[in-house]
MIZA-925762 format. One record per atom (N, C-alpha, C): x, y, z; atom name; residue in one letter. Coordinates in Angstrom, 2 decimals. Example, Ala and Ser with C-alpha at 12.3 -4.5 7.8 and 13.67 -1.06 7.14 Angstrom:
+---------+---------+---------+------+------+
|       u |       v |       w | atom | type |
+---------+---------+---------+------+------+
|   13.19 |   -5.69 |    7.80 |    N |    a |
|   12.30 |   -4.50 |    7.80 |   CA |    a |
|   13.20 |   -3.30 |    7.80 |    C |    a |
|   12.85 |   -2.25 |    7.08 |    N |    s |
|   13.67 |   -1.06 |    7.14 |   CA |    s |
|   12.90 |    0.03 |    7.87 |    C |    s |
+---------+---------+---------+------+------+
***
This chain:
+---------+---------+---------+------+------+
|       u |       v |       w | atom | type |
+---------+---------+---------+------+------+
|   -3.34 |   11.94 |   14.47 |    N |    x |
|   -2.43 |   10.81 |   14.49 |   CA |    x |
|   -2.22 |   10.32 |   15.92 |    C |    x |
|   -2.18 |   11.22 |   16.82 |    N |    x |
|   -2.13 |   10.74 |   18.36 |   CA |    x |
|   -3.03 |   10.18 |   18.67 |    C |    x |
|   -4.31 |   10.39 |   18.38 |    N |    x |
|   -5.48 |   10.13 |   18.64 |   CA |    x |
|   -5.35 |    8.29 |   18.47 |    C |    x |
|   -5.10 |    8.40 |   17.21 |    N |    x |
|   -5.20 |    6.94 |   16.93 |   CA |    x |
|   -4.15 |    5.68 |   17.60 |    C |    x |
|   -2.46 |    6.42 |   17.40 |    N |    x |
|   -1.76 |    5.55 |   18.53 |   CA |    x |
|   -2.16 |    5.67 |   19.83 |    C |    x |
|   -2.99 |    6.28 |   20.50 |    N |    x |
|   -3.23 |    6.27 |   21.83 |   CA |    x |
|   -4.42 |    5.09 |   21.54 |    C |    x |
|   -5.24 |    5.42 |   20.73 |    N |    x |
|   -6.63 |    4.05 |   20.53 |   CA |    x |
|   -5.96 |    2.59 |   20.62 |    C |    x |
|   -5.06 |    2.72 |   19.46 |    N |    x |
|   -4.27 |    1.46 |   19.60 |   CA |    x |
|   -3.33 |    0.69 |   20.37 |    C |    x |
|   -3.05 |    2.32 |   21.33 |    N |    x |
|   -2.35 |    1.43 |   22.77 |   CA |    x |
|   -3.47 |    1.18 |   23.90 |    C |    x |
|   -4.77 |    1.49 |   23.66 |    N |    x |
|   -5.62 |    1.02 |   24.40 |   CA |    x |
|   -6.03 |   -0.42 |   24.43 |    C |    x |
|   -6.14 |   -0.88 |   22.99 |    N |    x |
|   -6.66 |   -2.21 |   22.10 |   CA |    x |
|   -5.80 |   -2.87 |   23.04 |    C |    x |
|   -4.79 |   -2.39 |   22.51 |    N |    x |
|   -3.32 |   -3.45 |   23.28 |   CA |    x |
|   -3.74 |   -3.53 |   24.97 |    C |    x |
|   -3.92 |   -2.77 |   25.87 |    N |    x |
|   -3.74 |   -3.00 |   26.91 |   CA |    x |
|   -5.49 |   -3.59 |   27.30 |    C |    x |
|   -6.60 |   -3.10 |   26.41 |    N |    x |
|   -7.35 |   -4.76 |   26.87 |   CA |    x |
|   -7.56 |   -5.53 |   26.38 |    C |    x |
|   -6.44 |   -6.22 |   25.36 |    N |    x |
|   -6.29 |   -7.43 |   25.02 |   CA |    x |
|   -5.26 |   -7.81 |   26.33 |    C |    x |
|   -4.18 |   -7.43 |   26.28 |    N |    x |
|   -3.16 |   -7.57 |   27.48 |   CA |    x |
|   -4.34 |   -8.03 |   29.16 |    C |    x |
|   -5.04 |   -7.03 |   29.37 |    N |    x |
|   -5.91 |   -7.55 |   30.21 |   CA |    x |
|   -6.52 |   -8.69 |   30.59 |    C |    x |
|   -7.32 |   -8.78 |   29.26 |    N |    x |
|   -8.21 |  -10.30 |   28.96 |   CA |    x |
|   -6.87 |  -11.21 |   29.31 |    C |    x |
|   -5.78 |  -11.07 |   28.72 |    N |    x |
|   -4.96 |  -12.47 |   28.43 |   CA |    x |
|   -4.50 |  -12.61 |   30.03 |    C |    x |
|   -3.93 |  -11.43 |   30.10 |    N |    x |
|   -3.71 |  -11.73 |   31.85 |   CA |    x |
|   -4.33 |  -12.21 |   32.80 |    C |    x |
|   -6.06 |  -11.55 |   32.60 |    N |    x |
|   -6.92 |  -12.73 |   33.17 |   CA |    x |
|   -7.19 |  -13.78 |   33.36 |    C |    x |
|   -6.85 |  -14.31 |   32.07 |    N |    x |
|   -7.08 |  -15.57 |   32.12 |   CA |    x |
|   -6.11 |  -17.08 |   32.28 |    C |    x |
|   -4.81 |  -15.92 |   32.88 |    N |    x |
|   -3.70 |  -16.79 |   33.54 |   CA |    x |
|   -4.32 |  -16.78 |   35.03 |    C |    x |
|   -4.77 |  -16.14 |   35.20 |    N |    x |
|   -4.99 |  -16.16 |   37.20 |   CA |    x |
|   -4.17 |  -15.50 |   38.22 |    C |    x |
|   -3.41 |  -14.08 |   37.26 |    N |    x |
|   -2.86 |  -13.37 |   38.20 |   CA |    x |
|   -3.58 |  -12.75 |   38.90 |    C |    x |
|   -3.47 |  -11.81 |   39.55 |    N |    x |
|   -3.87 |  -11.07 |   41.34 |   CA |    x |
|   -4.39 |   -9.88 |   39.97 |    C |    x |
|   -5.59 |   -8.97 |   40.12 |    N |    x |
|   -5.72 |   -7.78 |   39.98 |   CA |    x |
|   -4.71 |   -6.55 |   39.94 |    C |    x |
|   -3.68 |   -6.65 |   40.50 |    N |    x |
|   -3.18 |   -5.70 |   40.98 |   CA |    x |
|   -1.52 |   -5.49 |   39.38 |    C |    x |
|   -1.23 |   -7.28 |   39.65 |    N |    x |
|   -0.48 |   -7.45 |   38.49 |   CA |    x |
|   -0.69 |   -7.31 |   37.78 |    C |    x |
|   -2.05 |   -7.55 |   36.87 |    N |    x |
|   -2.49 |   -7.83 |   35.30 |   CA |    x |
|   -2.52 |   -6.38 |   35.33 |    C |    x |
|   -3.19 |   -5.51 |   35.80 |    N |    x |
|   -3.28 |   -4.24 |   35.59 |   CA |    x |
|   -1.49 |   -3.37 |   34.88 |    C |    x |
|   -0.77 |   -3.90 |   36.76 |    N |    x |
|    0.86 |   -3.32 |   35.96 |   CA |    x |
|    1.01 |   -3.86 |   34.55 |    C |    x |
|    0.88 |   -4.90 |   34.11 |    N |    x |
|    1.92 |   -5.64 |   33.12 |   CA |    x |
|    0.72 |   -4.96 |   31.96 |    C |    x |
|   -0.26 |   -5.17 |   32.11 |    N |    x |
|   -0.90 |   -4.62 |   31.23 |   CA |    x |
|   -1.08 |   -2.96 |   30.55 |    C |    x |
|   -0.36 |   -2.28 |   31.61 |    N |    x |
|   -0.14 |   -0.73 |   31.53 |   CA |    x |
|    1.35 |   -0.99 |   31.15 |    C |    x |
|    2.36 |   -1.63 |   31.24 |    N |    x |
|    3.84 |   -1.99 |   30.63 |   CA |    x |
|    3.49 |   -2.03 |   29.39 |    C |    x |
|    2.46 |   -3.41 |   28.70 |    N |    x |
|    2.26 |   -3.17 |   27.39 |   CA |    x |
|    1.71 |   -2.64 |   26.49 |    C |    x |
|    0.73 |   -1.26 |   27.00 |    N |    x |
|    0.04 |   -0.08 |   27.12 |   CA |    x |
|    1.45 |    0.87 |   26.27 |    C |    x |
|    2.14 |    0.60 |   27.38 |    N |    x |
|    3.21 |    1.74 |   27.09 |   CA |    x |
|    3.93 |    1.51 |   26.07 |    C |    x |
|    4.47 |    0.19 |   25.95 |    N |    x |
|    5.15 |   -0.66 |   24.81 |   CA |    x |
|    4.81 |   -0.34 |   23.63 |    C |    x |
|    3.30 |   -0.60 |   23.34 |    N |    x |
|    2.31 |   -0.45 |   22.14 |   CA |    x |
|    2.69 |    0.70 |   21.76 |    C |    x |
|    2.67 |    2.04 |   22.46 |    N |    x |
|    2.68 |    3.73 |   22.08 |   CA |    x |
|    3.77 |    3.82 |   21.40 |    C |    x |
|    4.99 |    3.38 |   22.53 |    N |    x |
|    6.35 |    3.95 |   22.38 |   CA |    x |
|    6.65 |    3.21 |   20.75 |    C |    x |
|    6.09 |    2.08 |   20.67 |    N |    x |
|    6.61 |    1.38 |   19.02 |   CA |    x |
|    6.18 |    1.62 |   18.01 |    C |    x |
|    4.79 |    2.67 |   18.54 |    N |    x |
|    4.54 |    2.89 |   17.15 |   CA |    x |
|    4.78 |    4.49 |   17.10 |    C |    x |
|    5.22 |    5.46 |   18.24 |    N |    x |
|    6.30 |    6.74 |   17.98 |   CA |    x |
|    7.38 |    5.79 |   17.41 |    C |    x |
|    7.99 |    5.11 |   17.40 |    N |    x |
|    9.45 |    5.08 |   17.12 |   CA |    x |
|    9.37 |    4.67 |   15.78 |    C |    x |
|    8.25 |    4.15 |   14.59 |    N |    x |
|    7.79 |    3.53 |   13.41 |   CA |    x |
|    7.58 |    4.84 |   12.91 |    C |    x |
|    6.75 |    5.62 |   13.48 |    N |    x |
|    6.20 |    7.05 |   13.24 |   CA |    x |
|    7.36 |    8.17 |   13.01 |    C |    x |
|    8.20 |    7.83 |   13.79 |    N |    x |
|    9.45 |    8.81 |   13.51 |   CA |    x |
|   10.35 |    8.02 |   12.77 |    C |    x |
|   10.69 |    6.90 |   12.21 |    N |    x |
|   11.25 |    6.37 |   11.26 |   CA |    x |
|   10.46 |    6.98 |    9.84 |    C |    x |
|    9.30 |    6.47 |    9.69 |    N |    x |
|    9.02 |    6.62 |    8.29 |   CA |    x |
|    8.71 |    7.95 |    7.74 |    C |    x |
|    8.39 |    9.18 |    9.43 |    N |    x |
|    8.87 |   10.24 |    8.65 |   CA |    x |
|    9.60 |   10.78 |    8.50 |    C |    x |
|   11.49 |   10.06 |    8.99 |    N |    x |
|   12.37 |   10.41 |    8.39 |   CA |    x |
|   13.11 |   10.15 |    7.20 |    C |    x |
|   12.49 |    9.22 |    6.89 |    N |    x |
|   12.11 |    8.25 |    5.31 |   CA |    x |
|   11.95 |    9.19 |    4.42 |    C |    x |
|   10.70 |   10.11 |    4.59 |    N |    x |
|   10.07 |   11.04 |    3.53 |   CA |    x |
|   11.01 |   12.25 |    3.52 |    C |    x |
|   11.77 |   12.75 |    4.40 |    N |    x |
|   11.87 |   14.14 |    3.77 |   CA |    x |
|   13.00 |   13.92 |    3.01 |    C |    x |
|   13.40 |   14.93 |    1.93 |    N |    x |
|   14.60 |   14.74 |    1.41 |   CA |    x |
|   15.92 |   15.81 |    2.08 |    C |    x |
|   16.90 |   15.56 |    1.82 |    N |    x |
|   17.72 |   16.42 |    2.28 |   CA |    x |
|   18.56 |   16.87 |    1.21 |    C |    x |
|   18.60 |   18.53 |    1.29 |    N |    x |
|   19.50 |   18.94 |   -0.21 |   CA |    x |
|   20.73 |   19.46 |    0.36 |    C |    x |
|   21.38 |   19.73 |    0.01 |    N |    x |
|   22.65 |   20.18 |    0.21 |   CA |    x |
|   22.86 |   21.80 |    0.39 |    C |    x |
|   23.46 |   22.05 |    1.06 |    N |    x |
|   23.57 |   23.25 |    1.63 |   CA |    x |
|   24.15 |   24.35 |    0.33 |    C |    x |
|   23.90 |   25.07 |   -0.43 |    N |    x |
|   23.85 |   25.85 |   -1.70 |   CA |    x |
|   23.54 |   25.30 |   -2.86 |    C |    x |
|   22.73 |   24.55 |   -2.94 |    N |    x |
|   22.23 |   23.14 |   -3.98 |   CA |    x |
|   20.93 |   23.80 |   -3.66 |    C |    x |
|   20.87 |   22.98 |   -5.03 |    N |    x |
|   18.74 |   22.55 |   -5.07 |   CA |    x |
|   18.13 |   23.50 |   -5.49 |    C |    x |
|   17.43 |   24.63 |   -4.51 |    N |    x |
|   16.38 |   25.79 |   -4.80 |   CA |    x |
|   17.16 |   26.63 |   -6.28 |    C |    x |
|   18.38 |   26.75 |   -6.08 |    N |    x |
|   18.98 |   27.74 |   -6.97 |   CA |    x |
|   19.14 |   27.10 |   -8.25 |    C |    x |
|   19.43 |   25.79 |   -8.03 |    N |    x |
|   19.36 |   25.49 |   -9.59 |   CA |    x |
|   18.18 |   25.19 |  -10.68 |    C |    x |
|   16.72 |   25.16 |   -9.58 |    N |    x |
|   15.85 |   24.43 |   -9.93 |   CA |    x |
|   14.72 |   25.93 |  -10.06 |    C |    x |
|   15.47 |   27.13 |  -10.01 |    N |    x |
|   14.71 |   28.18 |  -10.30 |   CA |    x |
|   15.55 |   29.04 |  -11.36 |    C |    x |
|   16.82 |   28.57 |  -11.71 |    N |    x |
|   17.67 |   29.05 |  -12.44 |   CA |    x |
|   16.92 |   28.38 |  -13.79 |    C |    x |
|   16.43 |   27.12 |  -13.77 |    N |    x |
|   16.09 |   25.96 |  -14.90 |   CA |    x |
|   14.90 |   26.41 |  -15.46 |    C |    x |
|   14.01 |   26.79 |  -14.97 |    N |    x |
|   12.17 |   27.10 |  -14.73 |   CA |    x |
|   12.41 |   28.28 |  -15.72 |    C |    x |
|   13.18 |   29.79 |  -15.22 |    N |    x |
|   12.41 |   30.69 |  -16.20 |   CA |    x |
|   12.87 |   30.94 |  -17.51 |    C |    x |
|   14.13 |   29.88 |  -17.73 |    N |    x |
|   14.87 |   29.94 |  -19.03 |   CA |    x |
|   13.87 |   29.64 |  -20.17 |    C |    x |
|   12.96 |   28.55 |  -20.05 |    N |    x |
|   11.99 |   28.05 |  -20.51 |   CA |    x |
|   11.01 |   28.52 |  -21.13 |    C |    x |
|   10.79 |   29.60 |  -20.54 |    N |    x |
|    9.41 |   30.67 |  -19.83 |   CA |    x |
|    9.67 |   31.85 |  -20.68 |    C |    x |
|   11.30 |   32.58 |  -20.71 |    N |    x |
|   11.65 |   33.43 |  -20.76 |   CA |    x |
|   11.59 |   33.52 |  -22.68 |    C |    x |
|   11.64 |   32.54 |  -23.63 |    N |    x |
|   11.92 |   32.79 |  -24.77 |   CA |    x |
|   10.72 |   33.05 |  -25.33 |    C |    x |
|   10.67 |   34.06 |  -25.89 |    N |    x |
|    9.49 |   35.23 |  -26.68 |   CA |    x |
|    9.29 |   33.73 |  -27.82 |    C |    x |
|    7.85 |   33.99 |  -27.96 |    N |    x |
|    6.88 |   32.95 |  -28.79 |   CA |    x |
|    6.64 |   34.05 |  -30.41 |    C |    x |
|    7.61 |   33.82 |  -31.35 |    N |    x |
|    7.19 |   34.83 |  -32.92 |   CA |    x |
|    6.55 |   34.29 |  -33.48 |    C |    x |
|    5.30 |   35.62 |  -34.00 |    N |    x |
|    4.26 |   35.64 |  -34.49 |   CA |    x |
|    4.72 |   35.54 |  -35.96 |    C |    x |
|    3.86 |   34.30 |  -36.32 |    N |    x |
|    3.56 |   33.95 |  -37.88 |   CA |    x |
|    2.52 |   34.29 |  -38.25 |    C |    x |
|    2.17 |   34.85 |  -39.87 |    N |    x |
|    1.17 |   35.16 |  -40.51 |   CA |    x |
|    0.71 |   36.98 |  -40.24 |    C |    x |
|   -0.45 |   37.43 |  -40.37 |    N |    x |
|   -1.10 |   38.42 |  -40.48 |   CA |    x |
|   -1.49 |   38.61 |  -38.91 |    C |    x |
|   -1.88 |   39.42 |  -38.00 |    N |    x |
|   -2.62 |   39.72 |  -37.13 |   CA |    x |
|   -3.97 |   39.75 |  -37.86 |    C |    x |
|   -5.23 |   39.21 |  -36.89 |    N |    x |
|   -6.77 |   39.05 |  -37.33 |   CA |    x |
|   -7.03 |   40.17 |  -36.83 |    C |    x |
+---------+---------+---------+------+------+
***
């Protein structure tokens, strides 16, 4: 996953490049502003990245959840299946 927001803050900073170029700033600027939106690019898509995976997890309640949801399971499980007919 890093791999790829780092690719994509690359995209960003030479597109940022090209565009800066072709205003007619000095070398020295296009480079800064272009490493600003280098950085921009990363940091927005950590901050998307840590939104949507705080989206996914659920949160249970502190003596909730596991206990009731294993209390439920072997009740199910637990009732003996009686044999009809003859054994073969």
């Amino acid at each position: 996953m890093t791999k790829v927001m780092f690719q994509v803050g690359l995209l960003g900073f030479f597109v940022a490049t090209v565009f800066f170029g072709t205003q007619g700033m000095p070398l020295m600027d296009m480079v800064l502003r272009s490493f600003i939106v280098f950085i921009a690019v990363v940091l927005g898509q950590t901050a998307i990245f840590v939104m949507v995976a705080s989206m996914k997890t659920k949160k249970v309640p502190a003596g909730k959840g596991h206990e009731e949801h294993h209390r439920a399971a072997p009740a199910a499980a637990e009732t003996p299946a009686k044999q009809t007919g003859t054994p073969s």
